[in-house]
Backbone as ProteinMPNN parsed JSONL, in Angstrom:
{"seq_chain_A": "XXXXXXXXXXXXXXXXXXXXXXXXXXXXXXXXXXXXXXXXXXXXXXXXXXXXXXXXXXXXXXXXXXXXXX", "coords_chain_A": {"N_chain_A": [[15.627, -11.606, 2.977], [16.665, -8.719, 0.79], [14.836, -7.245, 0.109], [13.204, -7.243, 1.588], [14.199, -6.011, 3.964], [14.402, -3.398, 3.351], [11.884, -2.952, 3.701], [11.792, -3.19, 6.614], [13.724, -1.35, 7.197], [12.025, 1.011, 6.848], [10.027, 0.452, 8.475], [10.954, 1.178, 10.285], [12.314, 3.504, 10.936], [9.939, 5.424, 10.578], [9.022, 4.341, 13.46], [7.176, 2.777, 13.485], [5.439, 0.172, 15.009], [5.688, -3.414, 14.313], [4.959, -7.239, 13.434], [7.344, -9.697, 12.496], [7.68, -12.17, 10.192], [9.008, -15.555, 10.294], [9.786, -17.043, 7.459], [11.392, -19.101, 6.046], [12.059, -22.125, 4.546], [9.947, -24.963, 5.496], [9.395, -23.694, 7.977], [6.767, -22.629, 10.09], [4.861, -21.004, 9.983], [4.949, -20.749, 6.835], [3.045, -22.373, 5.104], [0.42, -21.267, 6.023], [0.71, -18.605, 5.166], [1.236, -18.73, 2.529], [-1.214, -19.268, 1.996], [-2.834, -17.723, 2.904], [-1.993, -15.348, 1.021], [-1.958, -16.0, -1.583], [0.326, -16.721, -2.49], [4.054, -17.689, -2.387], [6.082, -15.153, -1.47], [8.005, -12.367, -0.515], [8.677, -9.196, 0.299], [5.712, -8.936, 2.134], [3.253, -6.875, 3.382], [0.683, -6.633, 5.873], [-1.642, -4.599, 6.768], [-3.671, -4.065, 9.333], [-5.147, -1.978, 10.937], [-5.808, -0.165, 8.13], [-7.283, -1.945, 6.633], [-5.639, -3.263, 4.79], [-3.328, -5.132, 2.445], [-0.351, -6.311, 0.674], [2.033, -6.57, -1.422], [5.505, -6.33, -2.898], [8.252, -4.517, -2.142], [8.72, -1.687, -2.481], [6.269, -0.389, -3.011], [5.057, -0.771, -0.55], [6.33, 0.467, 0.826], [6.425, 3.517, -0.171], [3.539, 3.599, 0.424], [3.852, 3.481, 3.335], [4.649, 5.966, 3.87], [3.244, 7.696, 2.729], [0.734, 7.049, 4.346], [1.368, 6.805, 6.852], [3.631, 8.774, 8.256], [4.531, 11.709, 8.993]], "CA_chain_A": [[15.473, -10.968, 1.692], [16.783, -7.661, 0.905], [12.972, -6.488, -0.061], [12.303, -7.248, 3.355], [15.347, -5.504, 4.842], [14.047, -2.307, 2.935], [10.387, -2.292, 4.719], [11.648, -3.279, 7.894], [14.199, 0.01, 7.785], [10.829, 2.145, 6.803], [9.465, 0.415, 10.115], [11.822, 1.584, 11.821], [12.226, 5.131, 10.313], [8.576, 5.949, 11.062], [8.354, 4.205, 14.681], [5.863, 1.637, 13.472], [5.624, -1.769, 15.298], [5.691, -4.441, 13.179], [5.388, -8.192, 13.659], [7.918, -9.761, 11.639], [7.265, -13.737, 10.689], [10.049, -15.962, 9.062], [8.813, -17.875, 6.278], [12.051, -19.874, 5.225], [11.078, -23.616, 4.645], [10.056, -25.778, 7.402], [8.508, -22.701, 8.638], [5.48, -23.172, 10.566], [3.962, -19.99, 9.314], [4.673, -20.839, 5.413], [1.139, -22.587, 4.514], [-0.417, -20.376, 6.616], [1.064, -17.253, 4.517], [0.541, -18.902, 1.204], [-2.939, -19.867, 1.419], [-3.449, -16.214, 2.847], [-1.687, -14.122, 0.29], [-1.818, -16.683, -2.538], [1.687, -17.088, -3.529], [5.144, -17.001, -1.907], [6.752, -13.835, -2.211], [7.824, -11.275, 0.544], [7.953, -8.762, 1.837], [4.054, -8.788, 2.487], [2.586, -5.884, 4.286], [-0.661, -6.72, 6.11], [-1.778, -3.236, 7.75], [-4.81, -4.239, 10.005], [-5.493, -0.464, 10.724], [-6.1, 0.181, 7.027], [-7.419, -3.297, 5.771], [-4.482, -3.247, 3.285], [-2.393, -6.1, 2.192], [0.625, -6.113, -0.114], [3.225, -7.156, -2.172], [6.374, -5.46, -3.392], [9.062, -3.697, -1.226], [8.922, -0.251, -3.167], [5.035, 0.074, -3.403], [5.105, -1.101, 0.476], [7.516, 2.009, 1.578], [5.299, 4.775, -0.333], [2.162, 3.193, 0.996], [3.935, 3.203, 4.367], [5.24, 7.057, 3.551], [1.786, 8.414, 2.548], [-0.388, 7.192, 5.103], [1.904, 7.058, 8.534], [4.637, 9.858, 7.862], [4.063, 13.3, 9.613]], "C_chain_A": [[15.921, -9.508, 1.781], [16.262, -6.759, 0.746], [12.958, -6.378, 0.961], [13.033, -6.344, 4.157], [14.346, -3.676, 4.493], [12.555, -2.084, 3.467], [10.771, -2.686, 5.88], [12.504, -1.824, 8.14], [12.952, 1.088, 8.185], [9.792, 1.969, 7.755], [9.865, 1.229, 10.75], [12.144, 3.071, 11.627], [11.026, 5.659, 10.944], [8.313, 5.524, 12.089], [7.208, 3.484, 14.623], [5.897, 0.499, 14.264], [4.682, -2.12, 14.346], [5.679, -5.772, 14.323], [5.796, -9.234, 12.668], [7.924, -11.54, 11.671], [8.515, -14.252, 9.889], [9.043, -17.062, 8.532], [9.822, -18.96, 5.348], [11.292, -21.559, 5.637], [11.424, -24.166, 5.604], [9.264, -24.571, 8.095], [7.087, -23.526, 9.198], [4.39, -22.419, 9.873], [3.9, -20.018, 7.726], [3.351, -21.004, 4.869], [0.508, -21.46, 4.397], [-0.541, -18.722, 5.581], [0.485, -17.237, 3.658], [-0.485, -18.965, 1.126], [-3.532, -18.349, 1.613], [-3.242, -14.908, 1.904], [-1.512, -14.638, -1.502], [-0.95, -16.904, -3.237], [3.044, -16.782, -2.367], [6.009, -15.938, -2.293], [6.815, -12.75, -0.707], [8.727, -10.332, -0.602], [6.31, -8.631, 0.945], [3.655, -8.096, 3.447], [0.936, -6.397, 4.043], [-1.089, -5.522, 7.239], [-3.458, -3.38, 8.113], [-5.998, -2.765, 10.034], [-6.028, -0.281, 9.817], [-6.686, -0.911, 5.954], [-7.032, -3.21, 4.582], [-3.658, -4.447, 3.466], [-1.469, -6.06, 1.267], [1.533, -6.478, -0.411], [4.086, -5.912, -2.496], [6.802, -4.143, -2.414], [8.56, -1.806, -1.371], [7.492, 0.311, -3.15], [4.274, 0.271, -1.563], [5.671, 0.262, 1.425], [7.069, 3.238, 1.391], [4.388, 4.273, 0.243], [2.937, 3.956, 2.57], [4.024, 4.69, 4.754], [3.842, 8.04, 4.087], [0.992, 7.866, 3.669], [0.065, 6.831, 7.157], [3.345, 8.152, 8.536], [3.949, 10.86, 8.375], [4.201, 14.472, 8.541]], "O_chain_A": [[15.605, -8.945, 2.828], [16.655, -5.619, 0.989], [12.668, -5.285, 1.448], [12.43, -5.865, 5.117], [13.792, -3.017, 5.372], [12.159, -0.928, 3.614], [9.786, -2.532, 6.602], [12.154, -1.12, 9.088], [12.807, 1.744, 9.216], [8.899, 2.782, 7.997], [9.346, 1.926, 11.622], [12.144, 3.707, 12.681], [11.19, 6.394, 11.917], [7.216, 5.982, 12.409], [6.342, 3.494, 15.498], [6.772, -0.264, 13.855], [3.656, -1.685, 13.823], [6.076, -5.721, 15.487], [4.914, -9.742, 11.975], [8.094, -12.193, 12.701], [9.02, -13.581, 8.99], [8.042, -17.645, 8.948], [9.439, -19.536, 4.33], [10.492, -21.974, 6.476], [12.41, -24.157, 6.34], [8.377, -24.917, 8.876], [6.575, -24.592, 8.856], [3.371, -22.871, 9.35], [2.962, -19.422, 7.196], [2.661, -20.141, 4.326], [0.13, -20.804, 3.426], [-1.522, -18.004, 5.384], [-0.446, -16.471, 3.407], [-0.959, -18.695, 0.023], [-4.365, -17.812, 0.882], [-3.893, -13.864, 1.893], [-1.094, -13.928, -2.416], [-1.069, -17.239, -4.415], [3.026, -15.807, -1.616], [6.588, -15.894, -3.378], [5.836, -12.461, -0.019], [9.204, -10.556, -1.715], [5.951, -8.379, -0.205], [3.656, -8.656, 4.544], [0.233, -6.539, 3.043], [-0.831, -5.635, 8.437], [-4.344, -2.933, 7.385], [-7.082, -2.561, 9.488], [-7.204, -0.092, 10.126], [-6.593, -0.799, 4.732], [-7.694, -3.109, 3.549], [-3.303, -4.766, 4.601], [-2.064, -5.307, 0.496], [2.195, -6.891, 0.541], [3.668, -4.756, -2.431], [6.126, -3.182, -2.047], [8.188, -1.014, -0.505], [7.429, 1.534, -3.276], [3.369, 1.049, -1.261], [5.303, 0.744, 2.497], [7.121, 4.09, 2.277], [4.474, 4.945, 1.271], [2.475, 5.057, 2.87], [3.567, 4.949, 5.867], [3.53, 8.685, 5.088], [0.278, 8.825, 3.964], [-0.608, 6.702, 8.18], [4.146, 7.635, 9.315], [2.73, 10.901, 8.208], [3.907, 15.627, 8.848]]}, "name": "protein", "num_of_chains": 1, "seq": "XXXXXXXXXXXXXXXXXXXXXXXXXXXXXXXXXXXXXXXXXXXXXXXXXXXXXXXXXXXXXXXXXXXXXX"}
């Protein structure tokens, strides 16, 4: 996805590790996603650290901005 492309740069901009799952069908991890985030749709930021979860590239990249950015 090219959502996804755009939070994995802002990984990689800020020096975050990430662990990045594929979710095309046949996936193993699909179910697993859906039942946890209630719908298919990436990118999905799950930030353990901050018990935050999320939808939407653009809301994903300020979040990511504002609370790991120097």
């Amino acid at each position: 996805s090219p959502y996804s492309r755009i939070v994995r740069e802002a990984l990689c901009s800020l020096e975050l590790p990430y662990r990045l799952h594929n979710l095309g069908r046949g996936s193993a991890f699909r179910s697993e996603f859906v039942a946890r985030s209630g719908k298919m749709m990436v990118p999905y930021l799950v930030d353990p650290n901050e018990n935050v979860e999320m939808f939407e590239s653009a809301d994903i990249v300020r979040y990511l901005e504002r609370t790991y950015a120097q």
